[in-house]
PyMOL Python script that loads the backbone (N, CA, C, O; Angstrom):
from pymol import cmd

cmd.read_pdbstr("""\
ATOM      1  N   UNK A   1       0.813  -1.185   0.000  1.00  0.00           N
ATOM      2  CA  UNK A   1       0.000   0.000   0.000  1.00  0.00           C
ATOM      3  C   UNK A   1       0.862   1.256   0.000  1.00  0.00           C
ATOM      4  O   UNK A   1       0.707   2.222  -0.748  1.00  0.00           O
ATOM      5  N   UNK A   2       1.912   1.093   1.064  1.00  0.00           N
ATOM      6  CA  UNK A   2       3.121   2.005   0.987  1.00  0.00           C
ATOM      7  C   UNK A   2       3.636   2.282  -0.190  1.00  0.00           C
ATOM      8  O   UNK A   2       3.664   3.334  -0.829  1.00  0.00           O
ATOM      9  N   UNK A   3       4.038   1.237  -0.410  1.00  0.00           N
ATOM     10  CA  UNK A   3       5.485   1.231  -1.638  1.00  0.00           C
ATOM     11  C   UNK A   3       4.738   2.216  -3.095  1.00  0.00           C
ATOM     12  O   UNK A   3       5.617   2.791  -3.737  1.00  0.00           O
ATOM     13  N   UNK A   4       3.989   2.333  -3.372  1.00  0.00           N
ATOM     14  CA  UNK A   4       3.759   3.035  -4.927  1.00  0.00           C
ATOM     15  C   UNK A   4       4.159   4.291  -4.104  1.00  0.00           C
ATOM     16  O   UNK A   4       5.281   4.761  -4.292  1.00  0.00           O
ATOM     17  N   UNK A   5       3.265   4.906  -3.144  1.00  0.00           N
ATOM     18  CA  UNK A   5       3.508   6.379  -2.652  1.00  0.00           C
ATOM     19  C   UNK A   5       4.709   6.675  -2.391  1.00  0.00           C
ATOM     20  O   UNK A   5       4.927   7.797  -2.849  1.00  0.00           O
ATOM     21  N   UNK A   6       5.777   6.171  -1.795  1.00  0.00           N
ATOM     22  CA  UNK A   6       6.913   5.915  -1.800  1.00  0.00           C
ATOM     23  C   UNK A   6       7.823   6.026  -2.774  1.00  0.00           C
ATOM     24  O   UNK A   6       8.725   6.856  -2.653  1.00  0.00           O
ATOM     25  N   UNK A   7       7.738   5.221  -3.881  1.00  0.00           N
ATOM     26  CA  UNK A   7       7.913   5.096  -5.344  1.00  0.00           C
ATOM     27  C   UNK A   7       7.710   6.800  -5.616  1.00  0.00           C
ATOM     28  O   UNK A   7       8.772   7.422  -5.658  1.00  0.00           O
ATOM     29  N   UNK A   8       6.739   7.420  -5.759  1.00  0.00           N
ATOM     30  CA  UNK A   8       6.029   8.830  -6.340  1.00  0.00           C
ATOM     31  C   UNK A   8       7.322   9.692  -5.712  1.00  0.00           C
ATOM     32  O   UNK A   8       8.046  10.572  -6.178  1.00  0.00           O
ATOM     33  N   UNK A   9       7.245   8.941  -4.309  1.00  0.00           N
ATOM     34  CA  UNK A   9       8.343  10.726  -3.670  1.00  0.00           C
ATOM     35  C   UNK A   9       9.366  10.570  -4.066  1.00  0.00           C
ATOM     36  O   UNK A   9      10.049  11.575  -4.266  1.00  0.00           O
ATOM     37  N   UNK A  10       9.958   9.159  -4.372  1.00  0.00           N
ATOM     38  CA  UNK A  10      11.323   9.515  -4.837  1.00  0.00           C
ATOM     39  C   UNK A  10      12.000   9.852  -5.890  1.00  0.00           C
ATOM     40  O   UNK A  10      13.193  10.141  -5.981  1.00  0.00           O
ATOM     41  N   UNK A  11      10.699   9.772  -7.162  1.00  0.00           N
ATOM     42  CA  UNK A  11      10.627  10.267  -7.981  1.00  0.00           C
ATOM     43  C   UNK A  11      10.471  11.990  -8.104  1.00  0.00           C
ATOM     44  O   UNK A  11      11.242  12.593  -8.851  1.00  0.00           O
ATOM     45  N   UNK A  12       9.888  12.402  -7.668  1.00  0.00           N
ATOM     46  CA  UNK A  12       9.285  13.591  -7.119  1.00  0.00           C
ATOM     47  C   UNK A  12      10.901  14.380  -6.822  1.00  0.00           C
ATOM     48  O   UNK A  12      11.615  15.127  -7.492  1.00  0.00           O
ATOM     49  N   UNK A  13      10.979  13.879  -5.722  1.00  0.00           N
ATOM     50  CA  UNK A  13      12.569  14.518  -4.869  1.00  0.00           C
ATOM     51  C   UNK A  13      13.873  14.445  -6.106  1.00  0.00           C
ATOM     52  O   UNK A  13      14.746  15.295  -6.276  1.00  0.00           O
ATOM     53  N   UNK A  14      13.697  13.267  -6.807  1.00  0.00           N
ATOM     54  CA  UNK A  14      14.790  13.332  -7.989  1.00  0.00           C
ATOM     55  C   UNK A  14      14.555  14.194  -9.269  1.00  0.00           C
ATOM     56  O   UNK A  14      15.450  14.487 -10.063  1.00  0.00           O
ATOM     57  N   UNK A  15      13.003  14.635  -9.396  1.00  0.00           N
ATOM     58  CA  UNK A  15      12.726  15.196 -10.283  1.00  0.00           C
ATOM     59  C   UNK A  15      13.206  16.792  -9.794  1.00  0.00           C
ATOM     60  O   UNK A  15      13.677  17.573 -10.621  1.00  0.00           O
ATOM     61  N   UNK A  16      13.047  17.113  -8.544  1.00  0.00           N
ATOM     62  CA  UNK A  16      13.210  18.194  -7.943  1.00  0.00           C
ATOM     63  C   UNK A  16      14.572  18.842  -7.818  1.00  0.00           C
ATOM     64  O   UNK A  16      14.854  20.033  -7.950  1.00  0.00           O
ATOM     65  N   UNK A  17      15.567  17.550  -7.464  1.00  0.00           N
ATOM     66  CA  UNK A  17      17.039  17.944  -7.732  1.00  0.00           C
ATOM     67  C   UNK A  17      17.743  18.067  -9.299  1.00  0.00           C
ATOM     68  O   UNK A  17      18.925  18.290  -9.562  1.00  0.00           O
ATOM     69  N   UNK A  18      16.684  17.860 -10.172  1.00  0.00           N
ATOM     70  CA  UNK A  18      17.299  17.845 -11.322  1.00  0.00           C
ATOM     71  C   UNK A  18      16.782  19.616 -11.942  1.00  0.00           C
ATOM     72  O   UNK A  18      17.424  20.445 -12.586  1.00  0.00           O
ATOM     73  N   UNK A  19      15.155  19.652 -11.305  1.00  0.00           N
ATOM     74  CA  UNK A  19      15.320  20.909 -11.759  1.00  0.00           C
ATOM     75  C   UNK A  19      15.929  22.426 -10.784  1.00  0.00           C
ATOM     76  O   UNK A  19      15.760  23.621 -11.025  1.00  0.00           O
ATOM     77  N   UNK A  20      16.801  21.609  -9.440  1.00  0.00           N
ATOM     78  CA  UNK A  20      17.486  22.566  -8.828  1.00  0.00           C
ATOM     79  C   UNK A  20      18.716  22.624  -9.512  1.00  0.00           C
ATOM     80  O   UNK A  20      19.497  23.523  -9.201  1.00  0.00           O
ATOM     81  N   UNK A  21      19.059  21.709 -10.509  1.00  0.00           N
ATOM     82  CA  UNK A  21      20.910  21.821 -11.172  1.00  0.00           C
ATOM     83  C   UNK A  21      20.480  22.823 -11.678  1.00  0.00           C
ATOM     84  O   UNK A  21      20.890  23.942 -11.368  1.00  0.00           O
ATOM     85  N   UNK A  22      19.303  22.540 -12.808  1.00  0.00           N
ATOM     86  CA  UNK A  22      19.311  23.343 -13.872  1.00  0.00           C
ATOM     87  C   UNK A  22      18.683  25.240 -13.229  1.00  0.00           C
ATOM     88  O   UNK A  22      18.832  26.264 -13.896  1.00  0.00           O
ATOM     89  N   UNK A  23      18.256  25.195 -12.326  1.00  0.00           N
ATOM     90  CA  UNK A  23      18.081  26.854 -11.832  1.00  0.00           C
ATOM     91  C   UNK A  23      19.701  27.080 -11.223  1.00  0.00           C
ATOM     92  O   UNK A  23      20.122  28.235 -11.157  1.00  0.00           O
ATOM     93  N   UNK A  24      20.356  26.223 -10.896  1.00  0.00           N
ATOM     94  CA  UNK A  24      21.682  26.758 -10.270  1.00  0.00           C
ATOM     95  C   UNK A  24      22.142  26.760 -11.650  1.00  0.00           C
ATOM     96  O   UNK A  24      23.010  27.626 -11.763  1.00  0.00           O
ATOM     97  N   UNK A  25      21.909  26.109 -12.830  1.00  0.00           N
ATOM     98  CA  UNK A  25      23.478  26.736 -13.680  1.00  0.00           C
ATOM     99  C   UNK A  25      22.545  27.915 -15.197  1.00  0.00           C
ATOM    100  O   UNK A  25      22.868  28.333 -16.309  1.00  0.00           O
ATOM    101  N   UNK A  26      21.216  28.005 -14.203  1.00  0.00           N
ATOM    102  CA  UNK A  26      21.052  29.605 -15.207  1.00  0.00           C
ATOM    103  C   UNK A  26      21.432  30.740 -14.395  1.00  0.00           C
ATOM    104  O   UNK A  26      21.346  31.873 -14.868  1.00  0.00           O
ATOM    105  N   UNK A  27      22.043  30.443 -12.644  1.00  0.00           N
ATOM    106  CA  UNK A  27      22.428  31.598 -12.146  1.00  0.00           C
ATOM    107  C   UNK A  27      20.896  31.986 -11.544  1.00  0.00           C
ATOM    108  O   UNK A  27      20.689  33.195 -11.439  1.00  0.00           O
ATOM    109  N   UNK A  28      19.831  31.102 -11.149  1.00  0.00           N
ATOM    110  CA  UNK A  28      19.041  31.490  -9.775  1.00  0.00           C
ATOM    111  C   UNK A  28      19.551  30.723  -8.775  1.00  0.00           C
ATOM    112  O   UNK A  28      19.519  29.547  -9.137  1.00  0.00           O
ATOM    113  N   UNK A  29      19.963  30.832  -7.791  1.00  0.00           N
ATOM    114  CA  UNK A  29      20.447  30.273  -6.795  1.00  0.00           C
ATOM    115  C   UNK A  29      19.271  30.207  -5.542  1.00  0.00           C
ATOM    116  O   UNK A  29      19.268  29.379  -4.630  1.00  0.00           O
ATOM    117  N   UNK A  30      18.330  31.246  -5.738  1.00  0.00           N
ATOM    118  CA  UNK A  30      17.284  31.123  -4.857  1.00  0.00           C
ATOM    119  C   UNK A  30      16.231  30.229  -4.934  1.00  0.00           C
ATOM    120  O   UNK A  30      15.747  29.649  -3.962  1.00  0.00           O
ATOM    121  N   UNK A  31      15.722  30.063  -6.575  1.00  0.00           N
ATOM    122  CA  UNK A  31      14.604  28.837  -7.121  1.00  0.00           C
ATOM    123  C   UNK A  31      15.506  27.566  -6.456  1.00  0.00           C
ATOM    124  O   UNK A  31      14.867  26.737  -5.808  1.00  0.00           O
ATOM    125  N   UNK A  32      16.759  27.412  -6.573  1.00  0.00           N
ATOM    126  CA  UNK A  32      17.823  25.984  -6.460  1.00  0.00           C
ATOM    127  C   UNK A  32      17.738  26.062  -5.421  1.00  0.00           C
ATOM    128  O   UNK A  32      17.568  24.892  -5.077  1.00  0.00           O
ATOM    129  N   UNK A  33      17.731  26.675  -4.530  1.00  0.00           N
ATOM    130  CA  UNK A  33      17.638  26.219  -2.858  1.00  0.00           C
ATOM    131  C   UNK A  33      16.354  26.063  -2.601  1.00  0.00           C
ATOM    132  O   UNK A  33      16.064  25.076  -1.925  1.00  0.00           O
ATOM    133  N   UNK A  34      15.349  26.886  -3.013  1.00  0.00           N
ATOM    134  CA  UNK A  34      14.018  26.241  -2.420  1.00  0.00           C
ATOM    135  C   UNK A  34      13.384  24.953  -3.490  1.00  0.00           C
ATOM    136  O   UNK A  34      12.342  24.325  -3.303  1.00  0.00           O
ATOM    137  N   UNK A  35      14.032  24.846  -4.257  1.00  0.00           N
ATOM    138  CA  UNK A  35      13.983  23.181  -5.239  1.00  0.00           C
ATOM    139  C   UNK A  35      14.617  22.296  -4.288  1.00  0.00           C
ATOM    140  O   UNK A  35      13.988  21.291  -3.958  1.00  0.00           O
ATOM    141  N   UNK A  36      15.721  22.498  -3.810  1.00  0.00           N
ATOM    142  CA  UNK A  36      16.713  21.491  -3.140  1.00  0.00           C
ATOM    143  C   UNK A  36      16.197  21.259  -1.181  1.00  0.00           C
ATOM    144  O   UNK A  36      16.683  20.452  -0.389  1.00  0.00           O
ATOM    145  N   UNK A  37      15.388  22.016  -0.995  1.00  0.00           N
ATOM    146  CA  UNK A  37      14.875  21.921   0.283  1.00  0.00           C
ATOM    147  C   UNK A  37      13.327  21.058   0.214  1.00  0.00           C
ATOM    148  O   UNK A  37      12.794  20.366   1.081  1.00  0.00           O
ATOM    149  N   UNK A  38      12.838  21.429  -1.256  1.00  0.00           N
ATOM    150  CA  UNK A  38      11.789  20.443  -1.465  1.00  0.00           C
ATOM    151  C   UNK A  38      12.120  18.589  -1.634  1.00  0.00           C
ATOM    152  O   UNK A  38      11.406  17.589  -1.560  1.00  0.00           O
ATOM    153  N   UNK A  39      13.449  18.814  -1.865  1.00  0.00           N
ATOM    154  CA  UNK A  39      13.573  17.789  -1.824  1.00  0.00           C
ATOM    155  C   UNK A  39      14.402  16.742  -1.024  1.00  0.00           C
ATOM    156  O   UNK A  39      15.022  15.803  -1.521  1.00  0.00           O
ATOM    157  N   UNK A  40      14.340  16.959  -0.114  1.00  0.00           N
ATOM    158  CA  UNK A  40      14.747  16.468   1.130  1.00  0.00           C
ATOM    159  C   UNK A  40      14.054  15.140   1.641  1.00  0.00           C
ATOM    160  O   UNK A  40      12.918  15.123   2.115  1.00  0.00           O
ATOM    161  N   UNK A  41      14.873  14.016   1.490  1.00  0.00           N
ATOM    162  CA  UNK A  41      14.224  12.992   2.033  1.00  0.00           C
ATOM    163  C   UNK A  41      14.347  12.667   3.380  1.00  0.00           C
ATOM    164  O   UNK A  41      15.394  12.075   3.642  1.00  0.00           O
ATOM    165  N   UNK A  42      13.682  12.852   4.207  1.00  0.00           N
ATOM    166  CA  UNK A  42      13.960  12.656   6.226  1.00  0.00           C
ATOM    167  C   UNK A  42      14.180  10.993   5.882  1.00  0.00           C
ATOM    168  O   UNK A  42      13.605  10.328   5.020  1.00  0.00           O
ATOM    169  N   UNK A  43      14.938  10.678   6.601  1.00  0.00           N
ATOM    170  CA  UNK A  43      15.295   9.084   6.873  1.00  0.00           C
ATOM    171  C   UNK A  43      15.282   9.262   8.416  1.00  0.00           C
ATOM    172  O   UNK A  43      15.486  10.121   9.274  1.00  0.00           O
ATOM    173  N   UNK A  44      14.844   7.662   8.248  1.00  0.00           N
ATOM    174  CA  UNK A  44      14.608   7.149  10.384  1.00  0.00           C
ATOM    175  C   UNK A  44      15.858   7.648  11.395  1.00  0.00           C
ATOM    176  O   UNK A  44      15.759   7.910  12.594  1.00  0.00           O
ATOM    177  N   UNK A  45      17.009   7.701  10.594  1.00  0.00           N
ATOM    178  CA  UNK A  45      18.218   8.621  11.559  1.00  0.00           C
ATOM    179  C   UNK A  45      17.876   9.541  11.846  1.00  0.00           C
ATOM    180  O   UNK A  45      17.860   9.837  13.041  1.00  0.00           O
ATOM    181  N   UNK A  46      17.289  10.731  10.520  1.00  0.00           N
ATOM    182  CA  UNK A  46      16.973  12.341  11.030  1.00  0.00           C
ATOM    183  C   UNK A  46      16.066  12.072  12.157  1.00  0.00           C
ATOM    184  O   UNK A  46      16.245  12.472  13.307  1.00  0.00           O
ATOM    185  N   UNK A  47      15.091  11.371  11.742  1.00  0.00           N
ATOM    186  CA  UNK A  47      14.007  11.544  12.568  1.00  0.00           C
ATOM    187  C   UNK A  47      14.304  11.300  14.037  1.00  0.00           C
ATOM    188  O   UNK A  47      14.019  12.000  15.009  1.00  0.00           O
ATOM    189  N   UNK A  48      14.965  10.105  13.963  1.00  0.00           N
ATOM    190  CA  UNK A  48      15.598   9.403  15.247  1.00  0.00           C
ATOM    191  C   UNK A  48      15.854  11.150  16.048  1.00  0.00           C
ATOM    192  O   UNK A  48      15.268  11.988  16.734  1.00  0.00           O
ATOM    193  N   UNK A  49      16.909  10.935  15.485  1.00  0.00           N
ATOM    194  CA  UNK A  49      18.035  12.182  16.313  1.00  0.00           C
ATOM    195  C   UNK A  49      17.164  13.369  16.445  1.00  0.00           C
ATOM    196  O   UNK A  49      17.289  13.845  17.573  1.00  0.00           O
ATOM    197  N   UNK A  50      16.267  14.070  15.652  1.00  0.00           N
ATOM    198  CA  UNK A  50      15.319  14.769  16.037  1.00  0.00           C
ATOM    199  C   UNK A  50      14.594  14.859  17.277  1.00  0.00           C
ATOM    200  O   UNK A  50      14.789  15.723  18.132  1.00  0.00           O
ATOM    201  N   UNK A  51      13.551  13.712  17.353  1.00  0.00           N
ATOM    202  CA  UNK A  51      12.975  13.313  18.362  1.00  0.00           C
ATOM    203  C   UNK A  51      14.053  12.976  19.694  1.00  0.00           C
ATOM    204  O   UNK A  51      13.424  13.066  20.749  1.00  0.00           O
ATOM    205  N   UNK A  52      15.342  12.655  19.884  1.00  0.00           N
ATOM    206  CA  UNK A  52      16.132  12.797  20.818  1.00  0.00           C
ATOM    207  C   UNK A  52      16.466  14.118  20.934  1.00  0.00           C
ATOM    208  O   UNK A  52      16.570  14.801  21.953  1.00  0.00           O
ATOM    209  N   UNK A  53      16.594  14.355  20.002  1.00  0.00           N
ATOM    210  CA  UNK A  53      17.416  16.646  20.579  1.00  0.00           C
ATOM    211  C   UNK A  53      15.975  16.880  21.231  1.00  0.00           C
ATOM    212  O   UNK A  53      16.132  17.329  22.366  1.00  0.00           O
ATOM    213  N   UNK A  54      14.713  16.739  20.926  1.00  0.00           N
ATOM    214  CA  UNK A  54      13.487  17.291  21.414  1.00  0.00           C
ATOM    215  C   UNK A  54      12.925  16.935  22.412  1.00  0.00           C
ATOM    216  O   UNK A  54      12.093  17.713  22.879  1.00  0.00           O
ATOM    217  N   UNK A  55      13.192  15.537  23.153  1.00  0.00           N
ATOM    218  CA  UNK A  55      13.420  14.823  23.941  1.00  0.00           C
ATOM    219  C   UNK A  55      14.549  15.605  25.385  1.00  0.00           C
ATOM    220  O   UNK A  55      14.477  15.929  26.571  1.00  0.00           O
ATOM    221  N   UNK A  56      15.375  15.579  24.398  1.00  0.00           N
ATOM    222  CA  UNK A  56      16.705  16.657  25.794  1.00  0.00           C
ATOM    223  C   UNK A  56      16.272  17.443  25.899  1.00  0.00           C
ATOM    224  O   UNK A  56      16.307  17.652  27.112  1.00  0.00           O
ATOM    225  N   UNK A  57      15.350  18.880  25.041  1.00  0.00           N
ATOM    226  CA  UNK A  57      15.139  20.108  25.458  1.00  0.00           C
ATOM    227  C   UNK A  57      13.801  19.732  26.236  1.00  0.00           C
ATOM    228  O   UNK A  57      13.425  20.778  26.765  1.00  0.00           O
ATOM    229  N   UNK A  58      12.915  18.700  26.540  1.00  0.00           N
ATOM    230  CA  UNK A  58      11.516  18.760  26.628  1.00  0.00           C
ATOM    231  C   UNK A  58      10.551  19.377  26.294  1.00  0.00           C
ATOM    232  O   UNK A  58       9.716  19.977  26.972  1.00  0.00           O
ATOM    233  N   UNK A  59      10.683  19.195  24.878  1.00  0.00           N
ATOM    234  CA  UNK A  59       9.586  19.650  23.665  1.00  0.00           C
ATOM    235  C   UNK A  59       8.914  18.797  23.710  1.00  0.00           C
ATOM    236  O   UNK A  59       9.254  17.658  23.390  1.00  0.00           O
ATOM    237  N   UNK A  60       7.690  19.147  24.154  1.00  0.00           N
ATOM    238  CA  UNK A  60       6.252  18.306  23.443  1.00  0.00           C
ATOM    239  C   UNK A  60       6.057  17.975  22.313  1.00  0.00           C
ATOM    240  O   UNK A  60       5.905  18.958  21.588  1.00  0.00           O
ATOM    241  N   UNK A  61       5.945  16.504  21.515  1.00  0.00           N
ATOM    242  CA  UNK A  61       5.707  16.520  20.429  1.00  0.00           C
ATOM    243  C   UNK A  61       5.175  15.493  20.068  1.00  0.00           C
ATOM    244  O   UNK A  61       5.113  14.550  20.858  1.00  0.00           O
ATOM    245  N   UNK A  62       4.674  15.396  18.849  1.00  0.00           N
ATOM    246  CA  UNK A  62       3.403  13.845  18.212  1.00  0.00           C
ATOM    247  C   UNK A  62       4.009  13.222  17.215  1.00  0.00           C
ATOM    248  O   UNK A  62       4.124  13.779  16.123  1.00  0.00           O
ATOM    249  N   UNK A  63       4.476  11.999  17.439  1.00  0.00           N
ATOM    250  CA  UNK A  63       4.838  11.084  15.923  1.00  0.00           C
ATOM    251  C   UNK A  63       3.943  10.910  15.459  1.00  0.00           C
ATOM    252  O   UNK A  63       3.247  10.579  16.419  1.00  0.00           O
ATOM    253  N   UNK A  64       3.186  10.860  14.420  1.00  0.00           N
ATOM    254  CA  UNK A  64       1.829  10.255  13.443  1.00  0.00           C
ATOM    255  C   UNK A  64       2.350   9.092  12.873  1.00  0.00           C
ATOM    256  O   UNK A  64       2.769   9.259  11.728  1.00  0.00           O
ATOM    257  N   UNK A  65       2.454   7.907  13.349  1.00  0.00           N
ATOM    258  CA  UNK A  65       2.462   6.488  12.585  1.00  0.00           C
ATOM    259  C   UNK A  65       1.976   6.713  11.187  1.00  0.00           C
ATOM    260  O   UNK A  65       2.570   6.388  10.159  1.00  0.00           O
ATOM    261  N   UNK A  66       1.128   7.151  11.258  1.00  0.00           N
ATOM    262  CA  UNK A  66       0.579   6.833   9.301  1.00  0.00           C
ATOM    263  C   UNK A  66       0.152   8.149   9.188  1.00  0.00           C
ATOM    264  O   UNK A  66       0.400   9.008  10.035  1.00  0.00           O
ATOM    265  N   UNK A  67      -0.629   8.378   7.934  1.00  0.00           N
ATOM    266  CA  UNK A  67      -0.843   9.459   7.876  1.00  0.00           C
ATOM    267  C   UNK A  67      -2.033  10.775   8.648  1.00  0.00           C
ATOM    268  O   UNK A  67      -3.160  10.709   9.139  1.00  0.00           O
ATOM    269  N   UNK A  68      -1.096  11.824   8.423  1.00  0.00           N
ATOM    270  CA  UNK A  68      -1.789  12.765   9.713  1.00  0.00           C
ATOM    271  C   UNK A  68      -2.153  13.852   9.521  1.00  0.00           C
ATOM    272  O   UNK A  68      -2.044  14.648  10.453  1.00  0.00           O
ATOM    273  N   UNK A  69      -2.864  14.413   7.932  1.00  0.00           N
ATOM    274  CA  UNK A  69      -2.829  15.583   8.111  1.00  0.00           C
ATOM    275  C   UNK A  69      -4.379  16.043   8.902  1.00  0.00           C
ATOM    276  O   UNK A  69      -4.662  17.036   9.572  1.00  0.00           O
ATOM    277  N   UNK A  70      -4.963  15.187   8.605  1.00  0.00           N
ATOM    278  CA  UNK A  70      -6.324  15.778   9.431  1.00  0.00           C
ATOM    279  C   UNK A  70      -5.972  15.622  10.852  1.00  0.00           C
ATOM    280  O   UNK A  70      -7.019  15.903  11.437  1.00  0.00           O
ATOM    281  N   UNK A  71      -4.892  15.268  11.918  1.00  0.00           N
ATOM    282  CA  UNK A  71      -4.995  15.612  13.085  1.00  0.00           C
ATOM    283  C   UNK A  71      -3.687  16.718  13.546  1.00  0.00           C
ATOM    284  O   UNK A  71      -3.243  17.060  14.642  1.00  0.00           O
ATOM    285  N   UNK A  72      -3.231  17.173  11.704  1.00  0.00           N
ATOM    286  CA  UNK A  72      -2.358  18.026  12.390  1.00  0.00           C
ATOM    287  C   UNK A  72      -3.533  19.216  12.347  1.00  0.00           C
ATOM    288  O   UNK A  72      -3.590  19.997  13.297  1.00  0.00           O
ATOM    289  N   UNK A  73      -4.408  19.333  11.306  1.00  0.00           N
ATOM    290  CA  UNK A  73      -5.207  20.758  10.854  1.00  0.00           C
ATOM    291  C   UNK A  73      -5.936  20.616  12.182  1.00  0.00           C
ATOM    292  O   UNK A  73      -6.328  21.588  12.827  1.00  0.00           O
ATOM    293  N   UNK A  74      -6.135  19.028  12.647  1.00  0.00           N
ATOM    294  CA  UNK A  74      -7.287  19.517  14.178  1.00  0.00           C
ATOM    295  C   UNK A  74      -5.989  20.408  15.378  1.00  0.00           C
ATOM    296  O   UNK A  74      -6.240  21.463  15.959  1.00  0.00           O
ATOM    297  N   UNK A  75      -4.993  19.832  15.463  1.00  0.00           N
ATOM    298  CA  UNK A  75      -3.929  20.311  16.344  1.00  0.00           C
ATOM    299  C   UNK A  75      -3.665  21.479  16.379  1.00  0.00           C
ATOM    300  O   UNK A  75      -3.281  22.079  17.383  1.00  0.00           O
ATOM    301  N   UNK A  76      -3.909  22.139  14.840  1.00  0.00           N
ATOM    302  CA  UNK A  76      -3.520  23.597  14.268  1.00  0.00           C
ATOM    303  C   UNK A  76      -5.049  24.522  14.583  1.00  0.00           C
ATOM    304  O   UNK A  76      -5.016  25.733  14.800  1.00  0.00           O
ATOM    305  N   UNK A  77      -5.897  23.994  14.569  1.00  0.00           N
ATOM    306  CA  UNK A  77      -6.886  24.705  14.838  1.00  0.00           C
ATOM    307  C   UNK A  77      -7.526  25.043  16.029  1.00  0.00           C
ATOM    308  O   UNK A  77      -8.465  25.830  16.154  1.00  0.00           O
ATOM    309  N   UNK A  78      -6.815  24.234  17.118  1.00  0.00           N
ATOM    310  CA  UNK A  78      -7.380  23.422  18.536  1.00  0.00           C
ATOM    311  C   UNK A  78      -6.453  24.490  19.070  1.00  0.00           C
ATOM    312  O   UNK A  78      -6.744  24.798  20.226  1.00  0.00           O
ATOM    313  N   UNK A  79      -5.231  25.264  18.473  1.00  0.00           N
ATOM    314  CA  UNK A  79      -3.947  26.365  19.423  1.00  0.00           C
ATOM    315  C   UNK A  79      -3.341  25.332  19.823  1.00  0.00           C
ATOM    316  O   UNK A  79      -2.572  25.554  20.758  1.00  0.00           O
ATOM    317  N   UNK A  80      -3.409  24.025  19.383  1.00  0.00           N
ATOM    318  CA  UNK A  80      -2.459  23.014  20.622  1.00  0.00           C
ATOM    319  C   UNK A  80      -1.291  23.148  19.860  1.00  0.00           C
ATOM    320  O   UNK A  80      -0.453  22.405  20.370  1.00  0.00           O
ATOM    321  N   UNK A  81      -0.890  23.649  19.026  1.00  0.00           N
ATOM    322  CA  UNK A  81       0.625  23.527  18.357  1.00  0.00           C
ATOM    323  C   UNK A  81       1.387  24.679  17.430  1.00  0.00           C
ATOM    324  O   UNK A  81       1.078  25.233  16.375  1.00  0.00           O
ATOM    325  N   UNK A  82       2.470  24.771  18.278  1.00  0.00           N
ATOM    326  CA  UNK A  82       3.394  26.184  17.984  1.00  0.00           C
ATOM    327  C   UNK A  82       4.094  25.758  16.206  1.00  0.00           C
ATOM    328  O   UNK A  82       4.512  26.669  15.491  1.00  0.00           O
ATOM    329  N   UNK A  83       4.104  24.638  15.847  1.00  0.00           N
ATOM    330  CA  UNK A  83       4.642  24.669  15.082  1.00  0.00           C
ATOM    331  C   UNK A  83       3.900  23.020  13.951  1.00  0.00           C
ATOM    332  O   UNK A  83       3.158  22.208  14.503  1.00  0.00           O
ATOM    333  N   UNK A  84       4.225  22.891  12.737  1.00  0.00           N
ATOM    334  CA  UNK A  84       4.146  21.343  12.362  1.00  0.00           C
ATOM    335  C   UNK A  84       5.365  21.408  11.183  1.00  0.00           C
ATOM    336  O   UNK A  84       5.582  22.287  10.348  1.00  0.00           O
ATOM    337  N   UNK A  85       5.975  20.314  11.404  1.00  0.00           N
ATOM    338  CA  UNK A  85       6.829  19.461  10.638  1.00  0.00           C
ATOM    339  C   UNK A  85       6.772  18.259  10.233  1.00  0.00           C
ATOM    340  O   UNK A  85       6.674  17.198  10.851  1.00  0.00           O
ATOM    341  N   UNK A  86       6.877  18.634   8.555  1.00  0.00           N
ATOM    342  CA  UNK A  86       6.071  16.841   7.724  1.00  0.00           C
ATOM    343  C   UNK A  86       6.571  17.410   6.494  1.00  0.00           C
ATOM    344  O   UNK A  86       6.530  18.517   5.957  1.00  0.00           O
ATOM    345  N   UNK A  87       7.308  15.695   6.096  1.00  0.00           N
ATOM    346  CA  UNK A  87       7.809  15.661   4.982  1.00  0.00           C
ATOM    347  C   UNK A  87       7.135  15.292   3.573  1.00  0.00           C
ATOM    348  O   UNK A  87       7.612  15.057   2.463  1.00  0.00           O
ATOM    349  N   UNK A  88       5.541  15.349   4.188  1.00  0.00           N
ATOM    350  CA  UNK A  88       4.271  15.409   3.301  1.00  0.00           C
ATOM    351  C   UNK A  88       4.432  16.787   2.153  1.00  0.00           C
ATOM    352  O   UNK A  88       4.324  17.980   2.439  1.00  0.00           O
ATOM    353  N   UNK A  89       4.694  16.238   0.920  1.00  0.00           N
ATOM    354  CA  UNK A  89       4.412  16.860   0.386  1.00  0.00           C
ATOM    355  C   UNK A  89       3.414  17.074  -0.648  1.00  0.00           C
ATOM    356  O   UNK A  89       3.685  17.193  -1.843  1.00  0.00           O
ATOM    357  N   UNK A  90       2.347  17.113  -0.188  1.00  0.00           N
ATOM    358  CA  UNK A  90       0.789  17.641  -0.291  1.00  0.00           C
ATOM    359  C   UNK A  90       0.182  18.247   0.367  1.00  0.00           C
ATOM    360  O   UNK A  90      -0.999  18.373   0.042  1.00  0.00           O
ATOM    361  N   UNK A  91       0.620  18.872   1.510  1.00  0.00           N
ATOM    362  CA  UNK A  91      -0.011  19.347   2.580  1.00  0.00           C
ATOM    363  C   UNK A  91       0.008  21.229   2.147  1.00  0.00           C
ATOM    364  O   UNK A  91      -0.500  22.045   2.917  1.00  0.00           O
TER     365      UNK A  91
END
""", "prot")
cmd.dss("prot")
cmd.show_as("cartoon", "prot")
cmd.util.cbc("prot")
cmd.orient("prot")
């Protein structure tokens, strides 16, 4: 059920670094960084080490096992949350 969506992003993220070469070698350097930030794949290390730095400072925070955007928009609407971070890109 995973694997096609999966399949899409990494396509997606490779399609994204290809059109960040090509804005870095017409000389936008700004389109190429926000191309190259779209395409950022979080792996279970980032995340890992994330959730530990947030952990040491005692930041409150929610892993969503599967997908979450309807309880981040309830979270976002509820004032319960200063911030959201998701490597959803559809949201």
């Amino acid at each position: 059920m995973k694997r096609p969506t999966e399949r899409g992003r990494r396509r997606r993220r490779a399609e994204l670094r290809e059109r960040a070469r090509a804005a870095q070698a017409s000389g936008d350097a700004a389109r190429a960084a926000e191309l190259l930030q779209q395409s950022v794949d979080v792996t279970p290390r980032m995340a890992h080490e994330l959730i530990a730095r947030l952990r040491a400072l005692q930041v409150e925070f929610v892993v969503a096992p599967y997908e979450a955007d309807a309880q981040l928009a309830a979270l976002e609407r509820a004032g319960r949350v200063d911030a959201v971070l998701t490597e959803d890109s559809d949201l």
